[in-house]
C-alpha positions in Angstrom: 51.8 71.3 17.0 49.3 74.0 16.9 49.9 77.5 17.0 49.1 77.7 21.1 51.5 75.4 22.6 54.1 77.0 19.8 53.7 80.0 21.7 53.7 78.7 25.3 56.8 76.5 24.2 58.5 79.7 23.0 57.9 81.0 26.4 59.2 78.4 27.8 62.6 78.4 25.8 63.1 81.9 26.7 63.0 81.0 30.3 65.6 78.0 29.4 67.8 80.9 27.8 67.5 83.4 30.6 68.3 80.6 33.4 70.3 78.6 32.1 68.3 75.8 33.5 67.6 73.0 30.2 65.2 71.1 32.7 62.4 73.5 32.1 59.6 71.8 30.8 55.7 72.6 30.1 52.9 70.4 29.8 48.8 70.3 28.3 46.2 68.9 30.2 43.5 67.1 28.0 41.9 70.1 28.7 44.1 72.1 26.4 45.9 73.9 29.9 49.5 74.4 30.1 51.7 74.0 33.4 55.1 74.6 33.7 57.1 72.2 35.9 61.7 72.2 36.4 61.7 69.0 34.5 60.1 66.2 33.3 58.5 63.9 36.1 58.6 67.2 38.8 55.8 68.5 40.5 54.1 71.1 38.5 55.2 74.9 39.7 52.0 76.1 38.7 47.8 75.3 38.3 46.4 74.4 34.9 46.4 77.6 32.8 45.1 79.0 30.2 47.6 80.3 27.0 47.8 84.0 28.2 47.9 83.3 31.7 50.7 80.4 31.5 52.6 83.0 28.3 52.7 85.8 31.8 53.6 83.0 34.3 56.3 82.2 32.5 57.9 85.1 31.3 57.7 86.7 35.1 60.0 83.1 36.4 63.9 83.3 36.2 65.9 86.5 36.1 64.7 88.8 33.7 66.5 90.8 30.8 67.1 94.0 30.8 64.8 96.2 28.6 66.6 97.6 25.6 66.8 101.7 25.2 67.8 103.2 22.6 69.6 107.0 22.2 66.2 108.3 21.0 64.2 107.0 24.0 66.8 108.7 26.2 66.2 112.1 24.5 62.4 112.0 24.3 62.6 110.8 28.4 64.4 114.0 28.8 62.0 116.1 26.7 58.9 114.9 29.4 60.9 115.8 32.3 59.6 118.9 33.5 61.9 121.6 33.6 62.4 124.3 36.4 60.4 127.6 36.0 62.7 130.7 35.2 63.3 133.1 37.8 
């Protein structure tokens, strides 16, 4: 398995994860183009794409997880927030 579809299948174990849905499957054309389809023998969900293309796809189905923030990224947030001029 090359190093592209070990990627795009990576993708599409994430998406398994997040949804819970196991039928998630991707497929290459002979034209080295991935597609995603909700199981094997469904109608493809998407065109023939390329890797980066099909990597976004992907990752923008299903629910999505929340991004991680740590205590530090709260404090520098609060360090670009404009404060209010003195009086």
């Amino acid at each position: 398995m090359s190093s592209r579809s070990t990627r795009a299948s990576n993708a599409v174990d994430r998406l398994k994860l997040r949804s819970g849905n196991q039928g998630w499957s991707m497929s290459i054309t002979g034209s080295g183009h991935f597609f995603l389809t909700e199981g094997p023998g469904q109608p493809p969900l998407c065109p023939p794409m390329e890797l980066d293309e099909f990597v976004a796809f992907v990752n923008a189905q299903g629910p999505q997880t929340p991004r991680r923030i740590s205590k530090l990224d709260v404090a520098f947030e609060k360090q670009l927030t404009k404060k209010p001029p003195k009086a």
